[in-house]
C-alpha positions in Angstrom: -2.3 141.9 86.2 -1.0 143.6 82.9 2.4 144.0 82.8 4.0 147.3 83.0 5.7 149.4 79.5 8.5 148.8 81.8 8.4 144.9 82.1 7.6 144.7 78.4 10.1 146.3 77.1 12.6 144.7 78.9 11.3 141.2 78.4 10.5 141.0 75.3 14.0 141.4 73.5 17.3 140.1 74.2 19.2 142.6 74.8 22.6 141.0 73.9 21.2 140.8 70.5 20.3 144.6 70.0 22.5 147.3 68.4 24.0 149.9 70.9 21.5 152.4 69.8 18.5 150.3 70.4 19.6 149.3 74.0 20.0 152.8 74.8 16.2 153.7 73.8 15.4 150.6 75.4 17.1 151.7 79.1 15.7 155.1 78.4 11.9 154.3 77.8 12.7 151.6 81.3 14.4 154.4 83.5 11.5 157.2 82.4 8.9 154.4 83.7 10.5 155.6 87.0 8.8 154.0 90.7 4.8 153.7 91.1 3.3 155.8 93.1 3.2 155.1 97.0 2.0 156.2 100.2 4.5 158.1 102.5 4.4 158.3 106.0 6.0 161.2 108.1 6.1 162.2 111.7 8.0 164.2 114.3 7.8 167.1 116.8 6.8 170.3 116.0 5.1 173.4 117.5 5.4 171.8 120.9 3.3 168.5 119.7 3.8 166.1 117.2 3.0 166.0 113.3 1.3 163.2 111.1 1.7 163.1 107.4 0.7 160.9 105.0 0.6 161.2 101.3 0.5 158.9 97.9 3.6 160.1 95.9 4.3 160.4 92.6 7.2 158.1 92.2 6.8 156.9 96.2 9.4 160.2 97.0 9.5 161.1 100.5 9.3 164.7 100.8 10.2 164.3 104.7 13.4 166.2 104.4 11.9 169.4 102.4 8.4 169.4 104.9 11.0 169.4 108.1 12.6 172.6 106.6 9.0 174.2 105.9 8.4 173.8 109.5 11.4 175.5 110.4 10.7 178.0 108.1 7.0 178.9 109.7 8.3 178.4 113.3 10.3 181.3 112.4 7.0 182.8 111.9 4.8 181.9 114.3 6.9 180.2 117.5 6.6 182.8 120.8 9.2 180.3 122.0 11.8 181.2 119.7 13.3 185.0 120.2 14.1 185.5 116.5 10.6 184.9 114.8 8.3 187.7 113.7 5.8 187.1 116.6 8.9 186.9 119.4 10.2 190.3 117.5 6.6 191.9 117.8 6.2 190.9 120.9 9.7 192.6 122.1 8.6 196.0 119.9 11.4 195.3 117.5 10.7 196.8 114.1 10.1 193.8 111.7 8.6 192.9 108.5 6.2 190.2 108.7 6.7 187.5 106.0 3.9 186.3 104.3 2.6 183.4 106.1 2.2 185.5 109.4 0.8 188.4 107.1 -2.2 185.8 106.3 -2.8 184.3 109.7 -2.7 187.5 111.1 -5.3 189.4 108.7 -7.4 186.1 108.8 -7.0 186.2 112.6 -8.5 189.6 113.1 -11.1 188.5 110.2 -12.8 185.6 112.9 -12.3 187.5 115.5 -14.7 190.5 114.1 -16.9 187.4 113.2 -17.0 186.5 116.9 -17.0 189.3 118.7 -13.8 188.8 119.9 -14.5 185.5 121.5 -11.4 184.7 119.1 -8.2 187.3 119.5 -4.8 186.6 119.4 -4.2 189.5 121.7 -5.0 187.0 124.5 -1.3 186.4 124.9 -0.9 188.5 128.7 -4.1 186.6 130.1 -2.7 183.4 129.2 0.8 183.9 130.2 -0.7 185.3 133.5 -2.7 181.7 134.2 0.5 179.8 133.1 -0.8 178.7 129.6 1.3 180.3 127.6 5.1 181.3 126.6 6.2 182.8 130.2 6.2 181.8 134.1 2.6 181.9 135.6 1.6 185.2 137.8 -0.1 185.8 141.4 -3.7 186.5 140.1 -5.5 189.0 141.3 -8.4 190.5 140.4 -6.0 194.0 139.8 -3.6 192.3 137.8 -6.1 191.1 135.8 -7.6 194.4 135.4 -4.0 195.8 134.6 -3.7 193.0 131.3 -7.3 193.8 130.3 -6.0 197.0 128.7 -3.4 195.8 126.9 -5.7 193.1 125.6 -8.4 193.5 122.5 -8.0 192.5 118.9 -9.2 196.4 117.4 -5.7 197.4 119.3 -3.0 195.8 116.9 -3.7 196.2 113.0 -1.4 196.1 109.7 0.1 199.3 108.3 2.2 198.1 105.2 4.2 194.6 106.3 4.3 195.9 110.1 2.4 195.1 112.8 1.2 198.4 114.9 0.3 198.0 118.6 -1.6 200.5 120.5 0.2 199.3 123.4 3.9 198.3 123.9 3.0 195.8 126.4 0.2 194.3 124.3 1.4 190.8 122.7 0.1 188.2 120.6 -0.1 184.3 120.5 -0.9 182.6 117.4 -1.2 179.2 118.6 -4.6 178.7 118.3 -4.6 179.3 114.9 -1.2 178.7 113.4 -1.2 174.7 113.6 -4.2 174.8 111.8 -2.7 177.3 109.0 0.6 175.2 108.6 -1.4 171.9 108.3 -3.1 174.1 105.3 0.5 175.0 104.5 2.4 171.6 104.3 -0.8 169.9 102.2 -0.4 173.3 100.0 3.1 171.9 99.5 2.4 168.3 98.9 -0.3 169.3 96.3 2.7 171.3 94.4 4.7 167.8 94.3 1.6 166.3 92.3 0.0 164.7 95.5 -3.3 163.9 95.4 -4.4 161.9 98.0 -3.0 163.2 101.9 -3.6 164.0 105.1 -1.3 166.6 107.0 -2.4 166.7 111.0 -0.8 168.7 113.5 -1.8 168.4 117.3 -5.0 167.0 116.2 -5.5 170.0 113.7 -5.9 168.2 110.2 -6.3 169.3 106.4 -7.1 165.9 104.2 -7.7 165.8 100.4 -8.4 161.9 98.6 -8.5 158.7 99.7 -6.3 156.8 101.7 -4.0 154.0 101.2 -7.3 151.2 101.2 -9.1 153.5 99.0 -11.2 154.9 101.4 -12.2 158.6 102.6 -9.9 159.9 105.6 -11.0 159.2 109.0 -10.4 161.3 112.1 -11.6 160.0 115.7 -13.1 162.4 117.9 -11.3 161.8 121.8 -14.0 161.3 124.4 -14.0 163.5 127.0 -10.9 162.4 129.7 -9.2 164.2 132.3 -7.1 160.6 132.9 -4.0 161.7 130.8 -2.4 157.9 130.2 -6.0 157.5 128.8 -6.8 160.4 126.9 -7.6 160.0 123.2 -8.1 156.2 123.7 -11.5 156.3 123.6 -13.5 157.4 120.6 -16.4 159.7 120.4 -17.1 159.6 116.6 -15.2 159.0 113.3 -15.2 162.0 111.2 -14.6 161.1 107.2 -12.7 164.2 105.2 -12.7 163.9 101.7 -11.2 167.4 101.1 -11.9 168.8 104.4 -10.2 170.4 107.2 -11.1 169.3 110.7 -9.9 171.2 114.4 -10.9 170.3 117.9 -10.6 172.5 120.9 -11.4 171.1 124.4 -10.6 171.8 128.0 -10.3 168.5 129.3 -7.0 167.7 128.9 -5.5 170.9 129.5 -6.0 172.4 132.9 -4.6 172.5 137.0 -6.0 172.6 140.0 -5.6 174.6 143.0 -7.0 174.8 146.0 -10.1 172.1 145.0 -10.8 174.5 141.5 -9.9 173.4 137.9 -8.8 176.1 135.4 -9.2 175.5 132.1 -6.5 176.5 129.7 -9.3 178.7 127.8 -9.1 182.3 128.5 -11.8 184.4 127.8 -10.4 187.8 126.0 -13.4 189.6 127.8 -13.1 188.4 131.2 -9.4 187.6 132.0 -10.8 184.2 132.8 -10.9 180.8 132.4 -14.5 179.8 131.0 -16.3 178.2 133.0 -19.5 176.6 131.0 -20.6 173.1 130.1 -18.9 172.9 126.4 -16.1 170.2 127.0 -14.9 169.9 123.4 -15.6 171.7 120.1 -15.0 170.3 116.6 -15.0 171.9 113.2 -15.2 171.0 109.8 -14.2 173.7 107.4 -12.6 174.2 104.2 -9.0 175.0 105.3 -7.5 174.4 108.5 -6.7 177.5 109.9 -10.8 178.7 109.6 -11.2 175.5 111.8 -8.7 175.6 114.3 -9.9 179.3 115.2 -13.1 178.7 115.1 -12.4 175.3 117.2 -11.0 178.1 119.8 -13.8 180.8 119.9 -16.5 178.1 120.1 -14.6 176.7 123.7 -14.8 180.3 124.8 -18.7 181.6 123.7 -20.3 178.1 125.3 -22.8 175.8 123.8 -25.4 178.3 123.7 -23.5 180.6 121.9 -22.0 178.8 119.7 -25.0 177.1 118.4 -26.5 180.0 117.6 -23.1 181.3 115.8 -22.6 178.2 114.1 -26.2 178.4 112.2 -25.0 181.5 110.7 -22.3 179.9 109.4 -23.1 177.6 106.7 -19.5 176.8 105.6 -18.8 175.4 109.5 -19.9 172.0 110.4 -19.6 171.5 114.1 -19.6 168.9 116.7 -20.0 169.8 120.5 -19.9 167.6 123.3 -21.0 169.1 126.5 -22.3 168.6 130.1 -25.9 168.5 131.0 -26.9 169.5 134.5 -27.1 166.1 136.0 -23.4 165.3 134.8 -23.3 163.5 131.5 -22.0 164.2 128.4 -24.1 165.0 125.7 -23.7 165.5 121.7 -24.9 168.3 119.9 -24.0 168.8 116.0 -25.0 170.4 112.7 -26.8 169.1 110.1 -24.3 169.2 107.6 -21.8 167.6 110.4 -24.1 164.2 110.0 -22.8 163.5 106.8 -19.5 163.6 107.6 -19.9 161.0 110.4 -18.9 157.5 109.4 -21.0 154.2 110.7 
């Protein structure tokens, strides 16, 4: 291996022998040769889940301490669990400015949900309260109270006017969650890019934004979680490996997240139309897209429309690559994906 400018210049002269002058220049050209680049490897809670980040540095600098204070930063955005951020303040009818992170999520937010006919609409938030998915106790359904949150419910019933958010209806709320984890995963690798990183992989609850290689050199590669209502063995089990060079990849299922009463499951997917948990054969949806937040909604409207629908939504889109594992009538699970999705999968 060559040695380094570093190495050489310090080797190659006795320094006891120099003039002042030249051992200065000498320690200045060594300390400018500064650390080689490394790989950086981050973790902790946020958003209610956990994050992953890894990233080759320049220098090997851990950006740990600045990417914790980013989250706080869009958690004062986005958290319904937190009564000072914008969404919270929205929700509670308290004049507020949005800062600009929520501006985009929210604009992009109504964008997919024209796109989907409302299959995607952060409106949702009453409904999934109501069926204990969300930021408040679960209700008494009834087929009234449902019928009662239906009208404060529909994306065409909040829209922008200057910074604010206007609501048709005071009671009308919003949840961001499917769609925010995918945005700040866009965020952080947005930040790591500004720190001259060129190789990373930012995921968030299994929402993940990648750009590079890896530390062997090799395309990032995300596992697909087979379908498993066993919690101590969800996730172990891999459907497919997914490589990302410069992609963004979301997966929305219903497999994990759900109760039971009275001998029914209830998925944690509420339809905005219905008031309902879906009930369909589409266990999990996967997206490749080319930022995060696109992926994670559309991850989201796909586990709402069904396979049928979202087949035939998906073929419109050409930017989407999707993967959708459902249930055919006699009980097992089936594969169905894209095209362009085949490229992506590794062998």
């Amino acid at each position: 291996m060559k040695p380094s400018l570093c190495s050489f210049m310090v080797s190659r002269f006795r320094i006891s022998c120099l003039p002042a002058f030249s051992l200065i220049i000498i320690l200045m050209v060594y300390v400018s040769c500064g650390q080689p680049d490394a790989y950086v490897y981050n973790e902790g809670p946020v958003y209610g889940t956990y994050y992953h980040v890894v990233y080759e540095s320049p220098g090997g600098k851990d950006y740990h301490e600045e990417i914790k204070s980013k989250f706080l930063e869009y958690d004062l955005s986005f958290s319904t669990f937190n009564p000072q951020s914008t969404i919270s303040k929205i929700n509670m009818n308290e004049p507020v400015d949005a800062d600009r992170w929520f501006l985009n999520c929210f604009r992009r937010s109504l964008e997919i949900s024209e796109i989907t006919d409302g299959a995607f609409d952060i409106t949702v938030a009453p409904l999934v309260n109501a069926w204990g998915f969300g930021f408040r106790h679960k209700e008494n359904i009834t087929d009234q109270l449902i019928d009662s949150l239906l009208q404060f419910t529909g994306f065409r019933k909040v829209r922008l006017e200057g910074n604010r958010v206007v609501k048709d209806h005071p009671e009308t709320m919003l949840d961001m969650s499917a769609i925010a984890k995918g945005y700040t995963s866009d965020l952080i690798a947005d930040f790591l890019r500004s720190k001259g990183c060129k190789n990373l992989m930012v995921e968030i609850g299994g929402e993940v934004a990648a750009q590079g290689i890896n530390a062997k050199g090799r395309p990032w590669s995300i596992g697909i979680s087979k379908p498993n209502e066993d919690g101590l063995l969800a996730g172990q089990e891999i459907q497919a490996v997914v490589r990302l060079p410069d992609r963004a990849l979301a997966t929305s299922g219903n497999y994990r997240n759900f109760y039971e009463k009275d001998g029914v499951k209830y998925a944690h997917t509420i339809d905005p139309k219905t008031g309902y948990p879906v009930q369909h054969s589409l266990l999990s949806a996967t997206v490749l897209a080319g930022d995060c937040m696109t992926a994670d909604a559309f991850a989201t409207a796909f586990m709402v429309l069904g396979l049928e629908k979202s087949v035939e939504l998906a073929a419109s889109l050409p930017e989407l690559a999707v993967y959708f594992i459902y249930s055919d009538e006699s009980g097992f699970n089936k594969i169905y994906m894209s095209d362009n999705f085949r490229d992506h999968l590794a062998e």
